[in-house]
C-alpha positions as a Markdown table, in Angstrom:
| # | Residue | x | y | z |
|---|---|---|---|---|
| 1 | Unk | -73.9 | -143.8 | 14.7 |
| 2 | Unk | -73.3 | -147.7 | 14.9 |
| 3 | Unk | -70.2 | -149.7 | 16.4 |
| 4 | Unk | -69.1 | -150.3 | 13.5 |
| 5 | Unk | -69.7 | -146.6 | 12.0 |
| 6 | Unk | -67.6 | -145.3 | 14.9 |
| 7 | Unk | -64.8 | -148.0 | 14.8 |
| 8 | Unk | -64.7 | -146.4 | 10.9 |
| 9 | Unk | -64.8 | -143.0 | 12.0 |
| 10 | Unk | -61.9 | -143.3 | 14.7 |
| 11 | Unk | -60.1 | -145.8 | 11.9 |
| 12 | Unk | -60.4 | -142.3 | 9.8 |
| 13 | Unk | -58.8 | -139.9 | 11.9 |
| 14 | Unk | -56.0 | -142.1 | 12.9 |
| 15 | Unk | -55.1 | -142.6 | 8.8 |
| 16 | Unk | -55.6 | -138.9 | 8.6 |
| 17 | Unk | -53.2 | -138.1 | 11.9 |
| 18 | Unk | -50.6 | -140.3 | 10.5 |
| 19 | Unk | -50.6 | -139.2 | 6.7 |
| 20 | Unk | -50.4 | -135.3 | 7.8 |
| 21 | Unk | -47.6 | -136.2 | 10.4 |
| 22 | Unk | -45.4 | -138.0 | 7.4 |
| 23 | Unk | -46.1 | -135.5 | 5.0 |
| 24 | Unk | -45.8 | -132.5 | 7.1 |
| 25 | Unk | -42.2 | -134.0 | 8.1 |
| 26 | Unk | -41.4 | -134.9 | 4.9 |
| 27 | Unk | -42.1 | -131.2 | 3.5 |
| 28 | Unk | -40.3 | -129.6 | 5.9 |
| 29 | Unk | -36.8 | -131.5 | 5.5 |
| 30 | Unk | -37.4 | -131.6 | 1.7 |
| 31 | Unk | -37.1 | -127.3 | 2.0 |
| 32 | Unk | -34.4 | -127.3 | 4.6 |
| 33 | Unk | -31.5 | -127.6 | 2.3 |
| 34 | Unk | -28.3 | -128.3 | 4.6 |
| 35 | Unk | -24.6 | -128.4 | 3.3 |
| 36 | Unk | -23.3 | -132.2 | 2.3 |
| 37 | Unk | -22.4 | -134.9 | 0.1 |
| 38 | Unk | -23.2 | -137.9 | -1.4 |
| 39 | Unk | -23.5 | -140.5 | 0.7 |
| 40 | Unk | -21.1 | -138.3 | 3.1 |
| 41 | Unk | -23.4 | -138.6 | 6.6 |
| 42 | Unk | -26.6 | -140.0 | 8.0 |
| 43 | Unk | -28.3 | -136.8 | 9.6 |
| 44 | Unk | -31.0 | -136.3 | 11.2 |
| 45 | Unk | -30.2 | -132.6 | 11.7 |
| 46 | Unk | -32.9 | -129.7 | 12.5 |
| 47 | Unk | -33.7 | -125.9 | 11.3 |
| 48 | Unk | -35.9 | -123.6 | 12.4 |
| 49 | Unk | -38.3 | -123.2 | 10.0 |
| 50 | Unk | -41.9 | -121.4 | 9.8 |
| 51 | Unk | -45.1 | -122.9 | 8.7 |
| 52 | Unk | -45.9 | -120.2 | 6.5 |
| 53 | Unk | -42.3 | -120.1 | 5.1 |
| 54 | Unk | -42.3 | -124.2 | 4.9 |
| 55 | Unk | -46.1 | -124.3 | 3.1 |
| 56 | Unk | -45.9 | -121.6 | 1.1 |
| 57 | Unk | -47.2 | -122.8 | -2.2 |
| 58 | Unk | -48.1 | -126.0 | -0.9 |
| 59 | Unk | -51.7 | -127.2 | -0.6 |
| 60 | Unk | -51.9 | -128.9 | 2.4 |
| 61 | Unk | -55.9 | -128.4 | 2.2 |
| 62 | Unk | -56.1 | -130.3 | -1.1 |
| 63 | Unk | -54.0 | -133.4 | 0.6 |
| 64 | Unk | -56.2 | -134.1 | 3.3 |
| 65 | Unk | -59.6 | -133.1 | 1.3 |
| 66 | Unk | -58.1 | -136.1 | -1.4 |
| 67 | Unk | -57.5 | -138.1 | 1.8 |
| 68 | Unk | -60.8 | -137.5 | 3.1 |
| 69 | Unk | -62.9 | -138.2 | -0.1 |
| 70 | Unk | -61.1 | -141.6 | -0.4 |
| 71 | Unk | -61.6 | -142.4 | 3.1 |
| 72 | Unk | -65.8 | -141.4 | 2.6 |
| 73 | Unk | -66.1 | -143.1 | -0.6 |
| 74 | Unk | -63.3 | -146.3 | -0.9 |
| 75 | Unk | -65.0 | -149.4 | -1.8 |
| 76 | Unk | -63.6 | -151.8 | 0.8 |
| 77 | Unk | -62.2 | -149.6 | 3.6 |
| 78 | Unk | -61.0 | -152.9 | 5.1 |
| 79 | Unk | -58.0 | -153.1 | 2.5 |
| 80 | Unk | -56.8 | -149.4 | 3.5 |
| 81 | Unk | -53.5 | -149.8 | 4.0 |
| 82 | Unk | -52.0 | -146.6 | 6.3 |
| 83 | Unk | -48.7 | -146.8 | 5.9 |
| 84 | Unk | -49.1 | -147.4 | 1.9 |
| 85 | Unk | -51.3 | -144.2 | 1.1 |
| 86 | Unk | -48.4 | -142.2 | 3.6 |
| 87 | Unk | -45.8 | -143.7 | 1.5 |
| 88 | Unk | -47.7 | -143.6 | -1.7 |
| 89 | Unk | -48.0 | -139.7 | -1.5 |
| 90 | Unk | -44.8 | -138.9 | -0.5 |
| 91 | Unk | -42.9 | -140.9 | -3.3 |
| 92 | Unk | -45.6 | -138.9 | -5.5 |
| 93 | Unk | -44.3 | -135.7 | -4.0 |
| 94 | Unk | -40.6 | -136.1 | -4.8 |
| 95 | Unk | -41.2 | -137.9 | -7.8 |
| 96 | Unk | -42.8 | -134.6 | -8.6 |
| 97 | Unk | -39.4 | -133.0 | -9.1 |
| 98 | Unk | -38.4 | -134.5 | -11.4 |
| 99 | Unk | -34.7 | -135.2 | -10.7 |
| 100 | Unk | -34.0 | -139.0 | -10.7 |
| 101 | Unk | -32.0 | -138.5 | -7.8 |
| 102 | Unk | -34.2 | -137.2 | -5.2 |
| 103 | Unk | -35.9 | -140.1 | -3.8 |
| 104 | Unk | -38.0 | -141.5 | -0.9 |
| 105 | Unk | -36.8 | -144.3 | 0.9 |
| 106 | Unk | -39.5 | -146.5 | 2.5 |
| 107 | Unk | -38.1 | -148.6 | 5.8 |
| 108 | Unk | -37.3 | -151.4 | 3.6 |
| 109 | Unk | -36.2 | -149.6 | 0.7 |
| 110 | Unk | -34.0 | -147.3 | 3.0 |
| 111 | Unk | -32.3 | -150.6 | 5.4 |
| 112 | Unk | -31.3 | -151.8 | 1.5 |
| 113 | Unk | -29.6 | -149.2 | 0.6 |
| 114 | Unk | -27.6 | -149.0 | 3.7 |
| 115 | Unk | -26.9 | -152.5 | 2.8 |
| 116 | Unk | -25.7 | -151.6 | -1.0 |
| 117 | Unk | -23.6 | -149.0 | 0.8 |
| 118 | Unk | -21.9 | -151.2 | 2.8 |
| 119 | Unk | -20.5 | -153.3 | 0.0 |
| 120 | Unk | -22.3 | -156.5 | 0.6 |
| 121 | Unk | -25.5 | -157.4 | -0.6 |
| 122 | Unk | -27.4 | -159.7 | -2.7 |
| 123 | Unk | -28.0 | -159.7 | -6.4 |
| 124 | Unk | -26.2 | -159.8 | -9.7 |
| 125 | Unk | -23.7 | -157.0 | -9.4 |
| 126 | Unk | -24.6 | -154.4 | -12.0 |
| 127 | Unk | -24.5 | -150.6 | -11.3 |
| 128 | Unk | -27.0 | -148.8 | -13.1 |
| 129 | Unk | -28.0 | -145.2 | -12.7 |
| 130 | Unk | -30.9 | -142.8 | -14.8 |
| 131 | Unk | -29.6 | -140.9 | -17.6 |
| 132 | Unk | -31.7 | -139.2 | -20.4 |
| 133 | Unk | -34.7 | -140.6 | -19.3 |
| 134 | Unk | -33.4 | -144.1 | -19.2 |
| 135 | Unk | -32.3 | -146.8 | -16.7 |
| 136 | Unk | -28.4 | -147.6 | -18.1 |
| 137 | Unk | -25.9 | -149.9 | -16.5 |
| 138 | Unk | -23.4 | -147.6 | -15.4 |
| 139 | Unk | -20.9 | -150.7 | -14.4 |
| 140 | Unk | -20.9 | -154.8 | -14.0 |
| 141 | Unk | -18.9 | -154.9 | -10.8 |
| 142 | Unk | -16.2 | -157.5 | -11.9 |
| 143 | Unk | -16.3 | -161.2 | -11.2 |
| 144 | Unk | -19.9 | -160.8 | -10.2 |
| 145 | Unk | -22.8 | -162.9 | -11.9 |
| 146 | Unk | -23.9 | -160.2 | -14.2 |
| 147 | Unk | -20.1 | -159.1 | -15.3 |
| 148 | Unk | -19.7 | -163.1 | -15.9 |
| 149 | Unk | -22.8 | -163.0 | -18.0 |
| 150 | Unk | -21.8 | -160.2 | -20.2 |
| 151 | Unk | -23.5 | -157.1 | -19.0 |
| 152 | Unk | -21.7 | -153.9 | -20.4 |
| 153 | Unk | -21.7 | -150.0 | -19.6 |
| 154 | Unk | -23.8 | -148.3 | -21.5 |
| 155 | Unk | -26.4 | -150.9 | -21.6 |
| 156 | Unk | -30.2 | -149.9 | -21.5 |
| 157 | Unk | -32.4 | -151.9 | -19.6 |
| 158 | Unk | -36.1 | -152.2 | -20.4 |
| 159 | Unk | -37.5 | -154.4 | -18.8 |
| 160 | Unk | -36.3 | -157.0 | -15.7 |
| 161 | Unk | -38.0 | -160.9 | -15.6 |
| 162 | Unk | -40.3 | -159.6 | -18.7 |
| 163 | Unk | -42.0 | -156.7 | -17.2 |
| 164 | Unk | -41.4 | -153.4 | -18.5 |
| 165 | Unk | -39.4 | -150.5 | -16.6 |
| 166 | Unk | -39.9 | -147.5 | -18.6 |
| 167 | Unk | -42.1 | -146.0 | -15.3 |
| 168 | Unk | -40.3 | -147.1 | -12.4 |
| 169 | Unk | -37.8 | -145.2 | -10.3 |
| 170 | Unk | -34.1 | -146.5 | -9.8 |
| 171 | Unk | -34.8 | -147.7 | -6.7 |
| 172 | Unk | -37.6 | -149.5 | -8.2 |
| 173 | Unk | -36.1 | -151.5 | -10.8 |
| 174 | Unk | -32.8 | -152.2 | -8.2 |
| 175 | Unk | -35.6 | -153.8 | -5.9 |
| 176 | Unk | -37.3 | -155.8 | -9.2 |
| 177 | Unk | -33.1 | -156.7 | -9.7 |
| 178 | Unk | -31.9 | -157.7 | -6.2 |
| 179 | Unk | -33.1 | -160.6 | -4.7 |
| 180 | Unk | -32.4 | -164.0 | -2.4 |
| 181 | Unk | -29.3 | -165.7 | -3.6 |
| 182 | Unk | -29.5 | -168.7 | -6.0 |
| 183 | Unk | -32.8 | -167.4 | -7.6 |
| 184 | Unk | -32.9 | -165.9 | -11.7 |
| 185 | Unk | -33.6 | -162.9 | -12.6 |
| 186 | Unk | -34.1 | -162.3 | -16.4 |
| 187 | Unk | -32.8 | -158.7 | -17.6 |
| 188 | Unk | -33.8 | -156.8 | -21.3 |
| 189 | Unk | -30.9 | -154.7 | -22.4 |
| 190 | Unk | -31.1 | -151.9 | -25.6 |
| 191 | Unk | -27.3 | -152.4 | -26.7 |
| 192 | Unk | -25.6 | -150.1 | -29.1 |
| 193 | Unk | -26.8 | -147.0 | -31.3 |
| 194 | Unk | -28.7 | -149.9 | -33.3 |
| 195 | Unk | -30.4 | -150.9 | -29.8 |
| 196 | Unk | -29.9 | -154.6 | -30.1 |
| 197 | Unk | -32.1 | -156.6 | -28.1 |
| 198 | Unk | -30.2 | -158.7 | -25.6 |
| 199 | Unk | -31.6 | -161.0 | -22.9 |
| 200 | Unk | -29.3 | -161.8 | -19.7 |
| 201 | Unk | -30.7 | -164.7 | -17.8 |
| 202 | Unk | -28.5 | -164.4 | -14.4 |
| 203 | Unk | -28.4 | -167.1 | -11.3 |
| 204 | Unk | -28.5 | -164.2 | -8.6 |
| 205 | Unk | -25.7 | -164.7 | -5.9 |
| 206 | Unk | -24.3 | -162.6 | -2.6 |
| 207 | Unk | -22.3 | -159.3 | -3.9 |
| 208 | Unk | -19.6 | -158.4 | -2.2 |
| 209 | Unk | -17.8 | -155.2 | -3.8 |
| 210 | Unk | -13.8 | -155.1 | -4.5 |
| 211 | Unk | -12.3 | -151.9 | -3.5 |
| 212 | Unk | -9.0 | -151.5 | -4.9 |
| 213 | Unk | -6.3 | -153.6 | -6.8 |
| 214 | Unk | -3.2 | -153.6 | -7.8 |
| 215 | Unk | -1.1 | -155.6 | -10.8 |
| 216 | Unk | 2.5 | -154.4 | -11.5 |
| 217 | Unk | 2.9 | -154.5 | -15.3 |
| 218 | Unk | 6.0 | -153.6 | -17.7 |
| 219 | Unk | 6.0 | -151.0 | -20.1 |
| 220 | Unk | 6.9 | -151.3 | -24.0 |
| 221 | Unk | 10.2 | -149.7 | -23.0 |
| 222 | Unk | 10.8 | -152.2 | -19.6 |
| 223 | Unk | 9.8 | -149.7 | -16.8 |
| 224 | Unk | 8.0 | -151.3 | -14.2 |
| 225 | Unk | 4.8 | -149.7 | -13.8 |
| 226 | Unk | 1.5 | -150.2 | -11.2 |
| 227 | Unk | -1.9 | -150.7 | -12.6 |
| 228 | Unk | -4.2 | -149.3 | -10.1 |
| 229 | Unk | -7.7 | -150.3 | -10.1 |
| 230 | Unk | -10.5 | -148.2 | -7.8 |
| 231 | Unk | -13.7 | -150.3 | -8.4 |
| 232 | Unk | -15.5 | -147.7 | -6.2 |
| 233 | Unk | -15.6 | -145.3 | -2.9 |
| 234 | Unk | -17.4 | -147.1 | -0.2 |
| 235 | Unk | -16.7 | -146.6 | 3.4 |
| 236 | Unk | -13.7 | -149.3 | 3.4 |
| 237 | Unk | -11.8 | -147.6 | 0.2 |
| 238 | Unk | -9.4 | -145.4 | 1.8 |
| 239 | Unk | -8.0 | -148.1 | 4.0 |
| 240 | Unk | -7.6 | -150.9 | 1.4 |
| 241 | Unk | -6.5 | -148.0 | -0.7 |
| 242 | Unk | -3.3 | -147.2 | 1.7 |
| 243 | Unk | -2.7 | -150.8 | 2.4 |
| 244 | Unk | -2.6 | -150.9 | -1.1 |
| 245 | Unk | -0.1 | -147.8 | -1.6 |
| 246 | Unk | 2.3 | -149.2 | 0.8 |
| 247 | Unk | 2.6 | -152.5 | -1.3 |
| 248 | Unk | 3.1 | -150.7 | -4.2 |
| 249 | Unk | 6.1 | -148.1 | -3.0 |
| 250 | Unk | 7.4 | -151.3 | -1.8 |
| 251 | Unk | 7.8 | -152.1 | -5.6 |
| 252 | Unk | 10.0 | -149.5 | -6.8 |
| 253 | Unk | 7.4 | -148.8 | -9.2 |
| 254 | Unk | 8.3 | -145.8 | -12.0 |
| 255 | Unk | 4.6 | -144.8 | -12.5 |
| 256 | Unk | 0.8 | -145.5 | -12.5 |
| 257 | Unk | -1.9 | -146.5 | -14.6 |
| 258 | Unk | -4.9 | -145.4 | -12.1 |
| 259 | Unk | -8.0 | -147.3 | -13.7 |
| 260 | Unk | -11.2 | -145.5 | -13.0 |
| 261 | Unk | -12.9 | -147.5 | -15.6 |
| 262 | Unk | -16.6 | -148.6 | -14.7 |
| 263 | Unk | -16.2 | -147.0 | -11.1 |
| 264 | Unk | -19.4 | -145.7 | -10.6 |
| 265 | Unk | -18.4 | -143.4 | -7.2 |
| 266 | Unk | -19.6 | -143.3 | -4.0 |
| 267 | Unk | -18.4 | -141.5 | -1.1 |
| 268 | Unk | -17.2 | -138.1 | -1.7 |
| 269 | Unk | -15.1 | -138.2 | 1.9 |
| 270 | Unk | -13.2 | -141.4 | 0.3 |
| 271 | Unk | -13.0 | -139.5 | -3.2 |
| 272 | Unk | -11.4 | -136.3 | -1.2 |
| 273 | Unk | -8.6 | -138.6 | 0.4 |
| 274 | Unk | -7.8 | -140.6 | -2.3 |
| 275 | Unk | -7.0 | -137.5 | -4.4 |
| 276 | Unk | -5.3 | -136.0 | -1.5 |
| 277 | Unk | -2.5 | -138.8 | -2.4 |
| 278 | Unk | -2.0 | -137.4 | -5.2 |
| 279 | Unk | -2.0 | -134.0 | -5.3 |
| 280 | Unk | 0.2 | -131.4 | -3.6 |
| 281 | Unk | -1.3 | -129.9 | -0.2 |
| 282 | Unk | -3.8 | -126.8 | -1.0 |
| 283 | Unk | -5.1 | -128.1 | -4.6 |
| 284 | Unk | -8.2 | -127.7 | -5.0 |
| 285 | Unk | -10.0 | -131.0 | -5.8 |
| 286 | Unk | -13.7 | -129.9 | -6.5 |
| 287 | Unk | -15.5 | -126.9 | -6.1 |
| 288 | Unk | -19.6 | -127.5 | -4.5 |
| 289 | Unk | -22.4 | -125.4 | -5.2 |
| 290 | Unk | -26.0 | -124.9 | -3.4 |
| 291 | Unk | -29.3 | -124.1 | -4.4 |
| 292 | Unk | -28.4 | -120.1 | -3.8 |
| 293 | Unk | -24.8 | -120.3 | -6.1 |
| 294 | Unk | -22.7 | -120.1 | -3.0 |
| 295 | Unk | -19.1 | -122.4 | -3.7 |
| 296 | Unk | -17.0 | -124.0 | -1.6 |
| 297 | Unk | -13.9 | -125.4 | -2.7 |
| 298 | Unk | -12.4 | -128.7 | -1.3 |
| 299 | Unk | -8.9 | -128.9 | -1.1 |
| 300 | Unk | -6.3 | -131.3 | -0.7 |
| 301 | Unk | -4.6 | -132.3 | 3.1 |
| 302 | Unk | -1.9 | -134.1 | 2.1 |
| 303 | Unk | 0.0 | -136.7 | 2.3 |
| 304 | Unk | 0.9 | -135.8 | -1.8 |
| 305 | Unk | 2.8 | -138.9 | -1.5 |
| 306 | Unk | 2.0 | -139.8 | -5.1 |
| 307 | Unk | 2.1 | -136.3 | -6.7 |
| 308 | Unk | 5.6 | -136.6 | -8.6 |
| 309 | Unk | 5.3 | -140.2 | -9.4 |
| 310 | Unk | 4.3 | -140.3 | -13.6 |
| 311 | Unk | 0.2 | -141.3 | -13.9 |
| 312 | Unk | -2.1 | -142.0 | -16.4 |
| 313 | Unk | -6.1 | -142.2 | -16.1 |
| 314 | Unk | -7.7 | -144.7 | -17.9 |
| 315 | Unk | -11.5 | -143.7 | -18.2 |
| 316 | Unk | -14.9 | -144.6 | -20.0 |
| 317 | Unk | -18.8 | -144.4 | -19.9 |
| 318 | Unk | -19.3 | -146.0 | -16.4 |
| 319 | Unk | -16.6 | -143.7 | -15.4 |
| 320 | Unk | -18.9 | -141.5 | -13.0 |
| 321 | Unk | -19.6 | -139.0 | -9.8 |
| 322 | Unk | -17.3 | -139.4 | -7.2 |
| 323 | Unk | -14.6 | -141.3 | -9.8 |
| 324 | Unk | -15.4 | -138.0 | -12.3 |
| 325 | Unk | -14.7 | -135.9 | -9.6 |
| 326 | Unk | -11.3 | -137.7 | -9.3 |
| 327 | Unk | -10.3 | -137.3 | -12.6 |
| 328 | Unk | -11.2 | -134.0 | -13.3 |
| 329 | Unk | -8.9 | -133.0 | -10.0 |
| 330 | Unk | -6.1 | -134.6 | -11.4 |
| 331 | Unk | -6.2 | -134.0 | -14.8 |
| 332 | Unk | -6.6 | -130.3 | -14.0 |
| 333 | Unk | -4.3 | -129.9 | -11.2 |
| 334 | Unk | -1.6 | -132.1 | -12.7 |
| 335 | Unk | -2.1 | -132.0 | -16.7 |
| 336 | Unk | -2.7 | -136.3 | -16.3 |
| 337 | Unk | -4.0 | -137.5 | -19.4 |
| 338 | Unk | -7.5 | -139.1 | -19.4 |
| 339 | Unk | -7.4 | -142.2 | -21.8 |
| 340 | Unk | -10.4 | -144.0 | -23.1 |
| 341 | Unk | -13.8 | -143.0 | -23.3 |
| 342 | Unk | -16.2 | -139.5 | -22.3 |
| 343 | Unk | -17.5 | -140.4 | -18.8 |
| 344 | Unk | -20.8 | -140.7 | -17.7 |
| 345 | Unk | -21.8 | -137.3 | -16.5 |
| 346 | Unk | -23.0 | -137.3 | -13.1 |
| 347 | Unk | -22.2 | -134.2 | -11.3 |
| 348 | Unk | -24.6 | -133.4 | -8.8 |
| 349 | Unk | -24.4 | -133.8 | -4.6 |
| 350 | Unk | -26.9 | -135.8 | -2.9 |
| 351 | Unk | -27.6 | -135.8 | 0.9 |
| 352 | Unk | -29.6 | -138.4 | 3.0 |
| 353 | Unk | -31.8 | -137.4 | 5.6 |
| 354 | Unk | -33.4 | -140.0 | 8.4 |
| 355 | Unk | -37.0 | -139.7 | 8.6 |
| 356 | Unk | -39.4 | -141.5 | 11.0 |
| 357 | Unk | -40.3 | -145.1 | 11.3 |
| 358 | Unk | -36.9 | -145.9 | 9.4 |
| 359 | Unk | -37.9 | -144.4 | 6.5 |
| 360 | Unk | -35.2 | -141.8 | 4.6 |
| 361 | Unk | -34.9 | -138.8 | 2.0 |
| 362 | Unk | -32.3 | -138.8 | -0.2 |
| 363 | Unk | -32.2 | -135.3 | -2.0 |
| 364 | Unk | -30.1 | -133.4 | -4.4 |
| 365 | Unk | -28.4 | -130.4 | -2.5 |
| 366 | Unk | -25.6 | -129.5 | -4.8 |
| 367 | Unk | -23.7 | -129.6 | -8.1 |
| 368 | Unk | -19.9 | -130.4 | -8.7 |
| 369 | Unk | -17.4 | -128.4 | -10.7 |
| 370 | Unk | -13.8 | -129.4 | -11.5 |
| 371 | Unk | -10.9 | -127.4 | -10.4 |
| 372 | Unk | -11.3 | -125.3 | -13.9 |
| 373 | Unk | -14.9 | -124.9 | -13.2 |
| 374 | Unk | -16.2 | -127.5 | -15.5 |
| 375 | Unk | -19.3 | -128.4 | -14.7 |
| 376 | Unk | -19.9 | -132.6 | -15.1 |
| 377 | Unk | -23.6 | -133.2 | -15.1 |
| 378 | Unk | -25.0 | -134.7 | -18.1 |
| 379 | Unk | -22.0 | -133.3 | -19.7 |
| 380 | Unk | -19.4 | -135.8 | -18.8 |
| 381 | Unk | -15.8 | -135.2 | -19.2 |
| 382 | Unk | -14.0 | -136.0 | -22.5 |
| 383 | Unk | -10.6 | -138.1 | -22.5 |
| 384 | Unk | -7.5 | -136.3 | -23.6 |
| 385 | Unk | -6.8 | -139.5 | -25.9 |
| 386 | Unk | -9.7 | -141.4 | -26.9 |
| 387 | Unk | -9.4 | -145.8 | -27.6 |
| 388 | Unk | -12.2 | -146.6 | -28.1 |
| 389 | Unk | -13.3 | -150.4 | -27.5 |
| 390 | Unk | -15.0 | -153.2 | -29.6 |
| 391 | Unk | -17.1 | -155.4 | -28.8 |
| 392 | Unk | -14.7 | -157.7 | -30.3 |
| 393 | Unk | -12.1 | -156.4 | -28.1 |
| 394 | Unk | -13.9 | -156.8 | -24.9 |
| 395 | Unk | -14.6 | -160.4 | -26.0 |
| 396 | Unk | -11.3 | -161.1 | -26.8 |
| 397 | Unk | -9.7 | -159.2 | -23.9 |
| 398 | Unk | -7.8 | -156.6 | -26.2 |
| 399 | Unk | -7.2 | -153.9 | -24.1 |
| 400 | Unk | -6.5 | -150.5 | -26.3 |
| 401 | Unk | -6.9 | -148.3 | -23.6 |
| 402 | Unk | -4.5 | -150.3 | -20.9 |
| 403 | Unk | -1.7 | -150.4 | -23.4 |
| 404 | Unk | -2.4 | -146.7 | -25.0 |
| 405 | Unk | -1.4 | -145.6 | -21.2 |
| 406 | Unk | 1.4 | -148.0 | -21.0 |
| 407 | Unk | 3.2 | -146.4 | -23.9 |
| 408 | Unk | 2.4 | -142.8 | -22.7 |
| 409 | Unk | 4.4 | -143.7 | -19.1 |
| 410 | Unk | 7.0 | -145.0 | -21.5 |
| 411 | Unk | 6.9 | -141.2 | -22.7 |
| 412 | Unk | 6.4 | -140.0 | -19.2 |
| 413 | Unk | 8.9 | -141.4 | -17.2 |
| 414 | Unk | 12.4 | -140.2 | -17.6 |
């Protein structure tokens, strides 16, 4: 065997050693389903686990005899790249679920979403999410770039700077869509039941996320009213949210318009809190269940500081998870009424899971039900008065929905 036959050789086993280590790893946390939400903690937690329970099913033989004929036959070992074919095959794996939401997180990939997380990042400022086998924009965050250019909900994108999407991952076509700031990014959208082709060219720029507002408005009937907007649940929402609270009480407000419009969630922790303000201590605000039907229900802590004051919920098609979750807990615990639109229908728990090297797992681990037991996935959750809005209406700021709940808290508060 010649220098250069052994150097291949050892160059072999080491690609070999390091794509069974990954995979093996990745197998066994992808099996070892542990209780959670989304986006709730950053574990890195451990169960006991046997090989033959772990593999069973799985052919680990096949993997490495596919590595190994690649390895014998590639054309130009040189260009081998380790860390690509470990990565390559795992993403296949989970991709192989088929759940849009179960995804592998390379070390790049998984410091970016940390990033997106933490409510600053760079891009355009669109939320957009996989639903019926599609990429749609669940939200524009306001006053970003591609809110300004006139991105809506419901929007379906096909392709970003002319290449098509149609195979990618989420993850994928957020990484074609985020980039340095001042640089374009050209973006297809399918708009409408008539899927009119509309082309956003959009001057990317740095994104950083609004939490929570509040306007005080009057009613048709002179009640002073707040108009509380949750733009999402990040790990900062709970505090702006009570800093927000206590300016509000401070208005001698006589109810609240809680906008939930294009809030595409987040945090289930923040979620639980918020809706603790609202409801009475011991509600239930969602009920979770596993892989084996076993429920737990979540219920409210208190404060309930908000539970008597007269609300409305304004909702609509980028209306979804976490901010579903919050709707459905209120509507059913309190008999609210939901204005506006059906939401989006995302009702399912994700967990993330560290792996080595700063790569991460993000897998689905449960599914939410309402208070009533409604499930939300791909079902959404109707309004109990639908306004519907135009085009024309969003162009020309005509708000149905806002004043529809104005004149219900007219009938609302006493």
């Amino acid at each position: 065997m010649s220098g250069d036959d052994n150097l291949w050789y050892s160059e072999r086993i080491n690609i070999m050693k390091f794509f069974t280590k990954n995979i093996i790893g990745t197998i066994l946390i992808g099996v070892a389903f542990f209780g959670g939400f989304y986006f709730n903690d950053y574990l890195n937690q451990k169960q006991s686990l046997t090989l033959e329970a772990a593999f069973n099913g799985i052919d680990l033989g096949l993997m490495k005899k596919t590595l190994e004929t690649i390895l014998n036959n590639y054309v130009d070992p040189q260009q081998i790249d380790k860390e690509k074919l470990s990565y390559g095959a795992i993403s296949g794996m989970v991709k192989a679920l088929g759940d849009p939401y179960t995804v592998f997180f390379n070390p790049q990939e998984s410091k970016e979403f940390r990033e997106d997380l933490s409510g600053t990042f760079n891009g355009i400022g669109v939320q957009i999410d996989a639903k019926d086998g599609k990429v749609k924009v669940v939200a524009p965050i306001k006053g970003t770039p591609a809110f300004r250019a006139g991105i809506l909900a419901g929007d379906t994108i096909f392709e970003v700077d002319k290449q098509p999407i149609s195979d990618l991952s989420i993850e994928q076509v957020i990484s074609m869509i985020k980039g340095p700031k001042g640089t374009k990014v050209v973006i297809g959208v399918f708009r409408g039941e008539n899927n009119q082709i509309k082309t956003f060219e959009i001057i990317r720029d740095e994104i950083v996320m609004p939490s929570v507002d509040l306007e005080i408005k009057t009613t048709f009937n002179g009640k002073k009213v707040a108009l509380l907007t949750i733009y999402h649940f990040s790990e900062n929402t709970v505090q702006a949210f009570k800093s927000t609270i206590n300016e509000m009480l401070a208005q001698n407000i006589s109810g609240i318009v809680l906008d939930l419009r294009n809030n595409p969630g987040g945090l289930l922790d923040q979620t639980d809190e918020i809706a603790s303000w609202f409801l009475k201590k011991g509600d239930i605000v969602l009920s979770e269940q596993d892989k084996n039907g076993n429920k737990i229900e979540h219920k409210s802590k208190g404060p309930g500081i908000l539970a008597e004051i007269p609300t409305v919920i304004l909702i609509n098609q980028g209306t979804a998870s976490a901010a579903e979750i919050l709707s459905g807990a209120l509507r059913d615990n309190r008999q609210i009424d939901l204005i506006g639109e059906k939401t989006f229908g995302k009702g399912v728990v994700q967990k993330l899971f560290n792996l080595e090297n700063g790569s991460s797992l993000k897998i689905t681990v449960a599914k939410w039900y309402t208070p009533n037991g409604e499930l939300i996935q791909e079902k959404g959750i109707q309004p109990s008065i639908e306004v519907k809005l135009t085009q024309e209406d969003i162009e020309k700021e005509n708000d149905l929905q806002l004043k529809k709940a104005l004149e219900q808290l007219d009938n609302l508060i006493q």
